[in-house]
Backbone atoms as SQL, in Angstrom:
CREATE TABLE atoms (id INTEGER PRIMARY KEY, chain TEXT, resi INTEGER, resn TEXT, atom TEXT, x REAL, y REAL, z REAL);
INSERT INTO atoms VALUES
  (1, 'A', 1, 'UNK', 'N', 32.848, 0.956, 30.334),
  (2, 'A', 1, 'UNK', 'CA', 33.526, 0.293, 31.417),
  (3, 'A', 1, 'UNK', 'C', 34.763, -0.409, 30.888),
  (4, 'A', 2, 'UNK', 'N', 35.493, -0.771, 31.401),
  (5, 'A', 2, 'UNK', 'CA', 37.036, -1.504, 31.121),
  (6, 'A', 2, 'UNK', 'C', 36.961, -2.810, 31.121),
  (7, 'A', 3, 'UNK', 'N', 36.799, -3.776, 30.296),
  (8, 'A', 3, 'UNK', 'CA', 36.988, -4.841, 29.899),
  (9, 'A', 3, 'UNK', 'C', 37.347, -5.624, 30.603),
  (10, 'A', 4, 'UNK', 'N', 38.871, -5.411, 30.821),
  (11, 'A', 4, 'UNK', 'CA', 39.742, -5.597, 31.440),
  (12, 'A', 4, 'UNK', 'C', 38.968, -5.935, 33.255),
  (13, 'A', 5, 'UNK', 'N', 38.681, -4.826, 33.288),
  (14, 'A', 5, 'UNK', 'CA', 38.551, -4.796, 34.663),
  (15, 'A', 5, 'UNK', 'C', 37.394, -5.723, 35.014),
  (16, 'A', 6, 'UNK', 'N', 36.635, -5.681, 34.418),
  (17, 'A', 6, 'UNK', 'CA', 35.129, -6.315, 34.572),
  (18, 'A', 6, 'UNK', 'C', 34.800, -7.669, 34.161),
  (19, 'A', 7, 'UNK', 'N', 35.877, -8.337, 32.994),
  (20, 'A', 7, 'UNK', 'CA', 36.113, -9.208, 32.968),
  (21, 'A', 7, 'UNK', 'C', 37.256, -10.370, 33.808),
  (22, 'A', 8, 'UNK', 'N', 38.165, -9.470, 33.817),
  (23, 'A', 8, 'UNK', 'CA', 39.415, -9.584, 34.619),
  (24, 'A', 8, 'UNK', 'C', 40.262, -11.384, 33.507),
  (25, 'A', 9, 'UNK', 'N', 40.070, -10.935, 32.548),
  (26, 'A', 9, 'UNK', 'CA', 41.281, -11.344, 31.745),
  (27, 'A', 9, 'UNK', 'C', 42.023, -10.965, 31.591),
  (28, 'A', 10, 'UNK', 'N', 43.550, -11.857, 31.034),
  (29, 'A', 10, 'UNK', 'CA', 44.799, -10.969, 31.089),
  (30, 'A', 10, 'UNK', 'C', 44.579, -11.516, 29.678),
  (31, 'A', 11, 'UNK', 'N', 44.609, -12.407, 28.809),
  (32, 'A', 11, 'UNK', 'CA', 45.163, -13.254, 28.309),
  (33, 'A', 11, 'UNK', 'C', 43.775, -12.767, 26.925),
  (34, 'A', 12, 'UNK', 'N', 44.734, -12.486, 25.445),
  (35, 'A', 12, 'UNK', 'CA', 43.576, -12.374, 24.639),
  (36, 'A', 12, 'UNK', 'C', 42.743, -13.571, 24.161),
  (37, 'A', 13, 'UNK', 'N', 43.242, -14.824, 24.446),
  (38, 'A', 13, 'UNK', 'CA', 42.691, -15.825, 24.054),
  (39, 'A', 13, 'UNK', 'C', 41.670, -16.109, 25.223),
  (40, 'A', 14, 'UNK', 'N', 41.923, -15.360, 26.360),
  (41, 'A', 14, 'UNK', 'CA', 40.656, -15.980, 26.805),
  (42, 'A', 14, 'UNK', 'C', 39.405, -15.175, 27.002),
  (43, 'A', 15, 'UNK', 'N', 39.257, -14.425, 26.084),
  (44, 'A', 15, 'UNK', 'CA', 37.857, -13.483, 25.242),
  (45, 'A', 15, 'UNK', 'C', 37.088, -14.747, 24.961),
  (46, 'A', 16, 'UNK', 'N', 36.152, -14.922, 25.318),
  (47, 'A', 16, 'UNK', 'CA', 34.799, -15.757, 24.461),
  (48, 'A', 16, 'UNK', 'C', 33.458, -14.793, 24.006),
  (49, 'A', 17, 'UNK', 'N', 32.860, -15.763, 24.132),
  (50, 'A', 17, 'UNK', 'CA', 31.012, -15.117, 23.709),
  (51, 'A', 17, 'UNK', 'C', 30.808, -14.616, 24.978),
  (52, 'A', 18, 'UNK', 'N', 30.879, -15.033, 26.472),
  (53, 'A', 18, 'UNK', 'CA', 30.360, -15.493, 27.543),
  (54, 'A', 18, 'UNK', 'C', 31.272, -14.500, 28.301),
  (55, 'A', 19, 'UNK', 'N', 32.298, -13.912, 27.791),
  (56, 'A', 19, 'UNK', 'CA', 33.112, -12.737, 28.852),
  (57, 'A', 19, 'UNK', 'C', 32.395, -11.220, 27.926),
  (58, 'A', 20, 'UNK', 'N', 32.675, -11.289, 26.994),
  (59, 'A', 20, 'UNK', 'CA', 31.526, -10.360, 25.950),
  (60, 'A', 20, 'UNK', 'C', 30.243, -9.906, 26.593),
  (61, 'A', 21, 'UNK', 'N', 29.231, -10.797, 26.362),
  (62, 'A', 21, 'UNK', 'CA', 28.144, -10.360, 27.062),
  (63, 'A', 21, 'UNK', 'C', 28.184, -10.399, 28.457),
  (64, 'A', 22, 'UNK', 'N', 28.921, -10.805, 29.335),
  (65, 'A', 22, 'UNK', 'CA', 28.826, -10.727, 30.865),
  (66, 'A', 22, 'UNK', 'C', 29.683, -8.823, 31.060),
  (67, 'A', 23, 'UNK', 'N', 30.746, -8.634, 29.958),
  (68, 'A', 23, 'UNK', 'CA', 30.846, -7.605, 29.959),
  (69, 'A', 23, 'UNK', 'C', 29.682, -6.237, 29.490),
  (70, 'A', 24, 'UNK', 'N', 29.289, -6.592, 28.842),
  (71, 'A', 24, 'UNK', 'CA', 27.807, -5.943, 28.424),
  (72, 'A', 24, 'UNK', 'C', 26.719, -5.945, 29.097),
  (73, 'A', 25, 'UNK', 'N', 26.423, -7.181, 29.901),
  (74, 'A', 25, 'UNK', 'CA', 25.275, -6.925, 31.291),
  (75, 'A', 25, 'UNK', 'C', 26.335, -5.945, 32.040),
  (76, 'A', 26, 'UNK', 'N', 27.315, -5.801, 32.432),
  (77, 'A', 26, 'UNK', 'CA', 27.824, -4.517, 33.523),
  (78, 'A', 26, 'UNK', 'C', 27.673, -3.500, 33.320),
  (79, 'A', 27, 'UNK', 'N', 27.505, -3.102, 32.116),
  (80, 'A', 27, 'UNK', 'CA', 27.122, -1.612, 32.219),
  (81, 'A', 27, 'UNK', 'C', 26.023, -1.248, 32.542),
  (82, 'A', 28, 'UNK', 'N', 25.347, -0.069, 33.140),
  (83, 'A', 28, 'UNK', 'CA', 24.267, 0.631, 32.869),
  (84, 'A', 28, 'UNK', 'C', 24.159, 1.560, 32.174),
  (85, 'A', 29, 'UNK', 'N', 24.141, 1.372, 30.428),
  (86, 'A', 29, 'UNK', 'CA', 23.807, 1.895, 30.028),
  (87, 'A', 29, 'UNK', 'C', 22.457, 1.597, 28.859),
  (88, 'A', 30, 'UNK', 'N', 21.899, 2.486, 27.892),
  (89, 'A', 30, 'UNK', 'CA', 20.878, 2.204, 26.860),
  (90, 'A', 30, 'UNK', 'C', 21.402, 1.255, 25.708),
  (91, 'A', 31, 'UNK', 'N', 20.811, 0.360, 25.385),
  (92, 'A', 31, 'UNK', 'CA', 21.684, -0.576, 24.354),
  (93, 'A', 31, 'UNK', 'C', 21.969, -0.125, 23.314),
  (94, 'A', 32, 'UNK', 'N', 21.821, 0.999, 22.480),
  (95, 'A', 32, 'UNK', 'CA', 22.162, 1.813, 21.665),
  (96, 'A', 32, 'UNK', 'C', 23.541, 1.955, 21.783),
  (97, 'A', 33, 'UNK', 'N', 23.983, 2.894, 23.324),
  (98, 'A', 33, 'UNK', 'CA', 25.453, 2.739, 23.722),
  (99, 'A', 33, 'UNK', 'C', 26.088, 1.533, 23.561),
  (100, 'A', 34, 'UNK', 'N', 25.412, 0.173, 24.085),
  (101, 'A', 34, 'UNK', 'CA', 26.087, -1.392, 24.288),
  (102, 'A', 34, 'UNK', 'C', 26.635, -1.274, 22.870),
  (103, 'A', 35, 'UNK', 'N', 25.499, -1.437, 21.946),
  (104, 'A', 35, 'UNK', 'CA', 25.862, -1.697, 20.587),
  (105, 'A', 35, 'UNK', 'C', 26.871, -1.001, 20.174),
  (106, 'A', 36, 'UNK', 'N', 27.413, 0.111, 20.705),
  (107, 'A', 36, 'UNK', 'CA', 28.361, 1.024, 20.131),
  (108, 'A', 36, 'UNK', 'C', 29.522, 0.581, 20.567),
  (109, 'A', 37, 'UNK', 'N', 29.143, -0.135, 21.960),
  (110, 'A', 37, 'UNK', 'CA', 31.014, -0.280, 22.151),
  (111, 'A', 37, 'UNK', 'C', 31.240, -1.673, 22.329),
  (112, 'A', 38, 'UNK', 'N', 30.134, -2.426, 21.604),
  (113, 'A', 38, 'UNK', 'CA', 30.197, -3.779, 21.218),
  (114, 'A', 38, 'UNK', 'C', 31.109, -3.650, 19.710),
  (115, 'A', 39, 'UNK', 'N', 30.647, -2.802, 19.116),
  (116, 'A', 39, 'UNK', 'CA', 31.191, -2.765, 17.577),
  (117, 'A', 39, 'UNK', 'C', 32.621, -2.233, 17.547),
  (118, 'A', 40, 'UNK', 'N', 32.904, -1.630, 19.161),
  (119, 'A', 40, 'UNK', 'CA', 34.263, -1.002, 19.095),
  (120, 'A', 40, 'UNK', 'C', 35.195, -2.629, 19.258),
  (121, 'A', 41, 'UNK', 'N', 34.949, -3.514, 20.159),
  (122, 'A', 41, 'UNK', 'CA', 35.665, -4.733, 20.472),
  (123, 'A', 41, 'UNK', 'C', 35.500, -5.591, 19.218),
  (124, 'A', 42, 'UNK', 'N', 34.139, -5.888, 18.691),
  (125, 'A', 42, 'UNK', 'CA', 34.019, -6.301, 17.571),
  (126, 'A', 42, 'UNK', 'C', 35.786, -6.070, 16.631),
  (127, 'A', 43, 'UNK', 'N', 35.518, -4.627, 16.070),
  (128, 'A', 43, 'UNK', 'CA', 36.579, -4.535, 15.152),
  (129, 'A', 43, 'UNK', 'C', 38.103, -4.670, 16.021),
  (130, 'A', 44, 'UNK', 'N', 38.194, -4.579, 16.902),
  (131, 'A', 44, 'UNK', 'CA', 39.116, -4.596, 17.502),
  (132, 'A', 44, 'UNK', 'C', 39.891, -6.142, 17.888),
  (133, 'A', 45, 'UNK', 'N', 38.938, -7.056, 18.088),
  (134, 'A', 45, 'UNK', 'CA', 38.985, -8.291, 17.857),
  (135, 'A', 45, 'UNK', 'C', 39.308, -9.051, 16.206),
  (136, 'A', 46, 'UNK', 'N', 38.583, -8.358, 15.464),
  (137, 'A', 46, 'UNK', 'CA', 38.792, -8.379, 13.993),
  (138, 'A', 46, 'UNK', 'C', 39.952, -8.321, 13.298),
  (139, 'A', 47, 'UNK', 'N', 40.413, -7.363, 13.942),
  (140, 'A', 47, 'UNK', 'CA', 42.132, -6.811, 13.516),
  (141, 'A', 47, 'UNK', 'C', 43.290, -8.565, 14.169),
  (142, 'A', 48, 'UNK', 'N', 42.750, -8.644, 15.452),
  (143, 'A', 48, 'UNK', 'CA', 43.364, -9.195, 16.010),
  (144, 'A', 48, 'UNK', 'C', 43.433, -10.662, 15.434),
  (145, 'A', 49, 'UNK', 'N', 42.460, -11.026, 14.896),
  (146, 'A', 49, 'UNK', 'CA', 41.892, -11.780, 14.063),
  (147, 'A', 49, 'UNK', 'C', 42.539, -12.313, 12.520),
  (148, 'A', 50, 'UNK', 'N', 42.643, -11.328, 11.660),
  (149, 'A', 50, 'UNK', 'CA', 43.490, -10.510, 10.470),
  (150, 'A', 50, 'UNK', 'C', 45.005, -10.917, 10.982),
  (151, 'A', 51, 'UNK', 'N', 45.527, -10.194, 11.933),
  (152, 'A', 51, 'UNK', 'CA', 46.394, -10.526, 12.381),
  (153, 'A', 51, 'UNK', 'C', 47.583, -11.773, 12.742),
  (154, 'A', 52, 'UNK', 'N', 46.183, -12.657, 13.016),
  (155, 'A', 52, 'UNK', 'CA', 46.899, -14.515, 13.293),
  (156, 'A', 52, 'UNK', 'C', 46.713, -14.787, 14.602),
  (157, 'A', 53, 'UNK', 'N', 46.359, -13.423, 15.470),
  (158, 'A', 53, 'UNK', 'CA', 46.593, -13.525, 17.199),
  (159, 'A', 53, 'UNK', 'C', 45.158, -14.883, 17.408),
  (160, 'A', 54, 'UNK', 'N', 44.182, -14.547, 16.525),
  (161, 'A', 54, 'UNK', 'CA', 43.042, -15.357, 17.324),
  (162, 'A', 54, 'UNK', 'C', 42.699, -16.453, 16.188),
  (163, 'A', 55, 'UNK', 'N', 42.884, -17.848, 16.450),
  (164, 'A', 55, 'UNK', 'CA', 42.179, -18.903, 15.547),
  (165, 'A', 55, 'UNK', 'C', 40.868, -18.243, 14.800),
  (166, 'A', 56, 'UNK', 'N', 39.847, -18.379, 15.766),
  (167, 'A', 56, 'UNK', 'CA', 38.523, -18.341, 14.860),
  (168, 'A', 56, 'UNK', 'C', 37.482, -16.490, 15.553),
  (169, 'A', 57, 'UNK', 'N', 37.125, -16.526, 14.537),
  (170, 'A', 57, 'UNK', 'CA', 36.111, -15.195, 15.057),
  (171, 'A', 57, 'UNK', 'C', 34.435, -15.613, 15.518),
  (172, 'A', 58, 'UNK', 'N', 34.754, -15.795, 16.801),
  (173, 'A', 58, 'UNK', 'CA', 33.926, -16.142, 16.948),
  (174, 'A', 58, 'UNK', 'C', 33.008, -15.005, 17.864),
  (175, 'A', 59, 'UNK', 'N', 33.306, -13.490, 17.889),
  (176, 'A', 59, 'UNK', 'CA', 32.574, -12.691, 18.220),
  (177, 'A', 59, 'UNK', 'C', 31.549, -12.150, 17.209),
  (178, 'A', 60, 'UNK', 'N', 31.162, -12.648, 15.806),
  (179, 'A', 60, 'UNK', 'CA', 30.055, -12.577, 14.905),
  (180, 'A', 60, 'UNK', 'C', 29.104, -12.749, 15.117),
  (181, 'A', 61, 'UNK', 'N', 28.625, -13.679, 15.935),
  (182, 'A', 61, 'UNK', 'CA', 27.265, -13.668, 16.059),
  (183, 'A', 61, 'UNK', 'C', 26.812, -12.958, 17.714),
  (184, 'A', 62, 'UNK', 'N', 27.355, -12.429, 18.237),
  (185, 'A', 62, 'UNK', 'CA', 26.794, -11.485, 19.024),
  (186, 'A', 62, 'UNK', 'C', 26.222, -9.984, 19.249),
  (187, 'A', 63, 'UNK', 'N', 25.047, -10.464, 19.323),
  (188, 'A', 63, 'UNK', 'CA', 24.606, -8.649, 18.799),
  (189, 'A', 63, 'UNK', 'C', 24.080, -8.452, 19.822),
  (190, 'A', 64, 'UNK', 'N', 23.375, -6.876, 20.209),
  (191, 'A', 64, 'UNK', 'CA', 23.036, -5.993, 20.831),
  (192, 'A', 64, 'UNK', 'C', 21.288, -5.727, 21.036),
  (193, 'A', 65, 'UNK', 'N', 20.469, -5.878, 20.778),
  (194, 'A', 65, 'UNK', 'CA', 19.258, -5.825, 20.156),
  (195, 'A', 65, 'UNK', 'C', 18.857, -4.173, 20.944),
  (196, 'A', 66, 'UNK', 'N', 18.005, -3.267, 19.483),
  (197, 'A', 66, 'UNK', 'CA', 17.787, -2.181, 19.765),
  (198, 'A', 66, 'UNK', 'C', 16.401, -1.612, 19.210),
  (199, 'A', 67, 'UNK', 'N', 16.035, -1.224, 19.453),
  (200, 'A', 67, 'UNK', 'CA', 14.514, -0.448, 19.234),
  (201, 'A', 67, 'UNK', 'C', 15.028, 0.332, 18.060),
  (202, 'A', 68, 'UNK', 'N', 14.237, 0.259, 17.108),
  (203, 'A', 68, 'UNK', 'CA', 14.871, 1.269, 16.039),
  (204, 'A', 68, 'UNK', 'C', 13.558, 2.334, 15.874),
  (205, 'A', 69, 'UNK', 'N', 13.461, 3.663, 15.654),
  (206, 'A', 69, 'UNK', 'CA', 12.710, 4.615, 15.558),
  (207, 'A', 69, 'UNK', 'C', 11.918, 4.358, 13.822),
  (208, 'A', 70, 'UNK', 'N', 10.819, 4.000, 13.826),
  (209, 'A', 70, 'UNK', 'CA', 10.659, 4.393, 12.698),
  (210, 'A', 70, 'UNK', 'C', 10.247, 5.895, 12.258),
  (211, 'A', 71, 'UNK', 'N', 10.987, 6.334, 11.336),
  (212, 'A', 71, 'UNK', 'CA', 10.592, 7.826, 11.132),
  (213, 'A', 71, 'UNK', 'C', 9.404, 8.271, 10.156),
  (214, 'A', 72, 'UNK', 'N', 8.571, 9.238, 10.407),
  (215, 'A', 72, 'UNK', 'CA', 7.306, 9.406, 9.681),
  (216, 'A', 72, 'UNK', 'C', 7.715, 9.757, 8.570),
  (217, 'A', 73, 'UNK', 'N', 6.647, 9.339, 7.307),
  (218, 'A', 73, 'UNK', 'CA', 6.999, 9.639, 5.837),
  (219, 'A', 73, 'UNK', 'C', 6.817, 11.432, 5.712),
  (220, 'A', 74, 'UNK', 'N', 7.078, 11.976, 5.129),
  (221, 'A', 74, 'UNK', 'CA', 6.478, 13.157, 4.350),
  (222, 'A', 74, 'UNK', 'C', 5.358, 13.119, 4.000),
  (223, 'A', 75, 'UNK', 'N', 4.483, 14.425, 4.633),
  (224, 'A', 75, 'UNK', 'CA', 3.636, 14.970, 3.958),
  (225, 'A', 75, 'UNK', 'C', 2.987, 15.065, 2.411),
  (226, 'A', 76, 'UNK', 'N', 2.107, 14.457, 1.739),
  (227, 'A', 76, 'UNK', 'CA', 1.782, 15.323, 0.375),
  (228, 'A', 76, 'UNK', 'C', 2.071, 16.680, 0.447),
  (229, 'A', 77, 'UNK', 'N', 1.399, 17.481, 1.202),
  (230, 'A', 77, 'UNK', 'CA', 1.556, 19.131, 1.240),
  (231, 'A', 77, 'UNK', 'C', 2.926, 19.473, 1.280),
  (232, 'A', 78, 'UNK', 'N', 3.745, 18.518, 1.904),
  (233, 'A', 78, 'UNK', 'CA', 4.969, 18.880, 2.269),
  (234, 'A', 78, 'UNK', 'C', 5.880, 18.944, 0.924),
  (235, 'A', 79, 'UNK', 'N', 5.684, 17.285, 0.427),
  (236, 'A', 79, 'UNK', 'CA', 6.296, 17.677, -0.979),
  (237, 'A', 79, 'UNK', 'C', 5.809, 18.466, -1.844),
  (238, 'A', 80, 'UNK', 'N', 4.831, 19.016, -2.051),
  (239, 'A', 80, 'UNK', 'CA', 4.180, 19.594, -2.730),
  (240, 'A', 80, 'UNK', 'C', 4.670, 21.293, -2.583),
  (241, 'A', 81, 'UNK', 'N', 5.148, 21.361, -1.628),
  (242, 'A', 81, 'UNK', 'CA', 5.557, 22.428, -1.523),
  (243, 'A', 81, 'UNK', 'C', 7.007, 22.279, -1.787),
  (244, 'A', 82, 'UNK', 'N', 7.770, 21.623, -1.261),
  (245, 'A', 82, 'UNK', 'CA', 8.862, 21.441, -1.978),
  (246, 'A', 82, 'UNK', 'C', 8.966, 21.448, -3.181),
  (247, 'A', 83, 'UNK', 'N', 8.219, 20.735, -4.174),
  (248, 'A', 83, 'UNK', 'CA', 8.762, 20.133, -5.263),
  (249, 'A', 83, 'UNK', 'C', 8.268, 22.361, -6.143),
  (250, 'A', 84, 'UNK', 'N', 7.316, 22.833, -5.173),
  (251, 'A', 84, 'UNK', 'CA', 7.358, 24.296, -6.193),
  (252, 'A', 84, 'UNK', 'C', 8.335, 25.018, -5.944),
  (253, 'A', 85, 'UNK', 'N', 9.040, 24.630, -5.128),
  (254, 'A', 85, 'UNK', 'CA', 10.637, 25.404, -4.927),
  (255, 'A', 85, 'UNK', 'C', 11.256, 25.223, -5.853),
  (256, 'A', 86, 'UNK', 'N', 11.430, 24.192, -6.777),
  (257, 'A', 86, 'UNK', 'CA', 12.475, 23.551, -7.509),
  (258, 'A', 86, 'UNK', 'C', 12.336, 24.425, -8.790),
  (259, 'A', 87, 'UNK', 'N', 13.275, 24.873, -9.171),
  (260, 'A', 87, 'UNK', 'CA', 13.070, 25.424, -10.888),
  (261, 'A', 87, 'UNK', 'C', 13.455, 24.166, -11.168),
  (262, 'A', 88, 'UNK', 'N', 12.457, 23.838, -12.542),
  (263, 'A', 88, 'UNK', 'CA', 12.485, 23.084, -13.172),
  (264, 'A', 88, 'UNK', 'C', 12.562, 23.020, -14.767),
  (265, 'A', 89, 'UNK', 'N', 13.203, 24.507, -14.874),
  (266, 'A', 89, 'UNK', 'CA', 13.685, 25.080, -16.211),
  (267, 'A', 89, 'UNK', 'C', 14.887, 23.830, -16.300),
  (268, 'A', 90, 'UNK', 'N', 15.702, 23.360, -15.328),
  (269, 'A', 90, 'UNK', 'CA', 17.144, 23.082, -15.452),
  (270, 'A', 90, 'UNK', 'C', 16.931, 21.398, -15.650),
  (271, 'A', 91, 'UNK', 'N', 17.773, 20.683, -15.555),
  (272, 'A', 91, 'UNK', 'CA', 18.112, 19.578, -16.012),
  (273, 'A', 91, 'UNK', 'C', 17.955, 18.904, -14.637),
  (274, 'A', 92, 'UNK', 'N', 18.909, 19.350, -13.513),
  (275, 'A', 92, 'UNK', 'CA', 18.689, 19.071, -12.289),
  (276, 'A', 92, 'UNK', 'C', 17.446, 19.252, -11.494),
  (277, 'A', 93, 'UNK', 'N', 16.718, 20.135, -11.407),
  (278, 'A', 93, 'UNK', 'CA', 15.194, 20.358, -11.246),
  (279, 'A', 93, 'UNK', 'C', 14.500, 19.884, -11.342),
  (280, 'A', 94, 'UNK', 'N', 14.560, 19.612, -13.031),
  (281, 'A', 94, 'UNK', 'CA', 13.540, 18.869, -13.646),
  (282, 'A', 94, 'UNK', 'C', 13.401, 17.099, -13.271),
  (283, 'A', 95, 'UNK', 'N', 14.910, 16.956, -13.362),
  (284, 'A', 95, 'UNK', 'CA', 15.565, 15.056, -12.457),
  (285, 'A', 95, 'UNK', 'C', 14.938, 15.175, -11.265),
  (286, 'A', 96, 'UNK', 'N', 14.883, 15.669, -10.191),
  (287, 'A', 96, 'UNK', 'CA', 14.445, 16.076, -9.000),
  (288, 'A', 96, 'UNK', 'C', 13.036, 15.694, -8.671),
  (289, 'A', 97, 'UNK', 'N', 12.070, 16.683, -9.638),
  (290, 'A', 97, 'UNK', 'CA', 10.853, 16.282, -9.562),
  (291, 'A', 97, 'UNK', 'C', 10.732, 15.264, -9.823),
  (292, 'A', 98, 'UNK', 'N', 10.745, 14.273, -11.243),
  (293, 'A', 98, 'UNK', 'CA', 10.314, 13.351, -11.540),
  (294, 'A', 98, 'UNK', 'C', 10.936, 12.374, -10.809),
  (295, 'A', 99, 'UNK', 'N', 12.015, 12.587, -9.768),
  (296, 'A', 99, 'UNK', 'CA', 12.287, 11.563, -8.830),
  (297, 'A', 99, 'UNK', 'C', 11.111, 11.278, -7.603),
  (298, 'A', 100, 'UNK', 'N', 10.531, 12.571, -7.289),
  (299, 'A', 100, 'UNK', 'CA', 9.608, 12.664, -6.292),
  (300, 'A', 100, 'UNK', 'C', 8.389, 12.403, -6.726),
  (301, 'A', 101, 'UNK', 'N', 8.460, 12.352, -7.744),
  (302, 'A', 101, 'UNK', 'CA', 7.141, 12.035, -8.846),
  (303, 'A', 101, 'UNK', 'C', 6.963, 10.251, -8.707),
  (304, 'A', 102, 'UNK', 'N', 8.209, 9.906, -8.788),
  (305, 'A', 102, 'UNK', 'CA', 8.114, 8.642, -9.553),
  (306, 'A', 102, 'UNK', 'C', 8.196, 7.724, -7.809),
  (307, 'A', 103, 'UNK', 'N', 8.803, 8.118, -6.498),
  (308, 'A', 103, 'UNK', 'CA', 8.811, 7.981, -5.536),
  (309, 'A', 103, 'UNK', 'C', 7.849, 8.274, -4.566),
  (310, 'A', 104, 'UNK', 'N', 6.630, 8.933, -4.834),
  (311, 'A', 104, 'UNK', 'CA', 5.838, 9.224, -4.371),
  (312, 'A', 104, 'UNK', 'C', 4.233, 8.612, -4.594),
  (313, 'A', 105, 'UNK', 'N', 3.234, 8.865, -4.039),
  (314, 'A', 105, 'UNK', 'CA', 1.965, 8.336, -4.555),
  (315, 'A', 105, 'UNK', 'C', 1.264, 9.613, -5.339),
  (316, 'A', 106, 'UNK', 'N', 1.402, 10.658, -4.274),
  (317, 'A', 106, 'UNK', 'CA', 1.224, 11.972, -4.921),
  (318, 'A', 106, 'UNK', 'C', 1.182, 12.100, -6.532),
  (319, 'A', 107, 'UNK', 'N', -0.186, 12.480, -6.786),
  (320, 'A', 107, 'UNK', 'CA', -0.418, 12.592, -8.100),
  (321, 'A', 107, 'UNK', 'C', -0.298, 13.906, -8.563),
  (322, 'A', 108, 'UNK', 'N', -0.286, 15.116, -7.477),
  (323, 'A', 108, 'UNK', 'CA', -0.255, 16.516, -7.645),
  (324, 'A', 108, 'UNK', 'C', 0.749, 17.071, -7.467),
  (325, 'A', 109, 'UNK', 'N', 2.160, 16.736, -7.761),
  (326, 'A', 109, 'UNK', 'CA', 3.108, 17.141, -7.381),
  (327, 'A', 109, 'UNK', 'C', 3.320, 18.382, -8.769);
């Protein structure tokens, strides 16, 4: 959505915390997106910031809050099958395994 429009500032100084997130309740979208085009104003403010245009940065402490996926570990079988792909004649191979070796619980690799 347009900033601009939804906030209806003209003036960059008058960005706060409180036009930010009132701009961020307007959308309907998944906060995944928010967060994305929170980080776009973020840096964009930043520059402006860098710049001399804005005293203090005070868009830092506003975040987005998001569900993060935790992703399932690997299989034993899985590495285990991996790690017999690997020639381990070579230098790289051999680094490889004992990375998965040494990263793993897997005693049968």
């Amino acid at each position: 959505m347009n900033f601009k429009k939804v906030t209806a500032i003209t003036y960059l100084e008058e960005i706060t915390v409180d036009t930010i997130y009132s701009w961020l309740d307007s959308m309907r979208v998944v906060n995944q997106t928010k967060l994305t085009r929170l980080k776009v104003v973020k840096s964009f403010l930043g520059k402006c910031f860098d710049n001399g245009w804005l005293g203090m940065n005070f868009w830092k402490s506003i975040d987005v809050k998001v569900d993060k996926k935790v992703k399932k570990g690997a299989k034993p079988n899985d590495i285990a099958i991996l790690v017999s792909l690997i020639d381990k004649s070579t230098f790289i191979g051999l680094r490889g395994v004992t990375a998965f070796r040494f990263f793993t619980r897997s005693s049968r690799v």
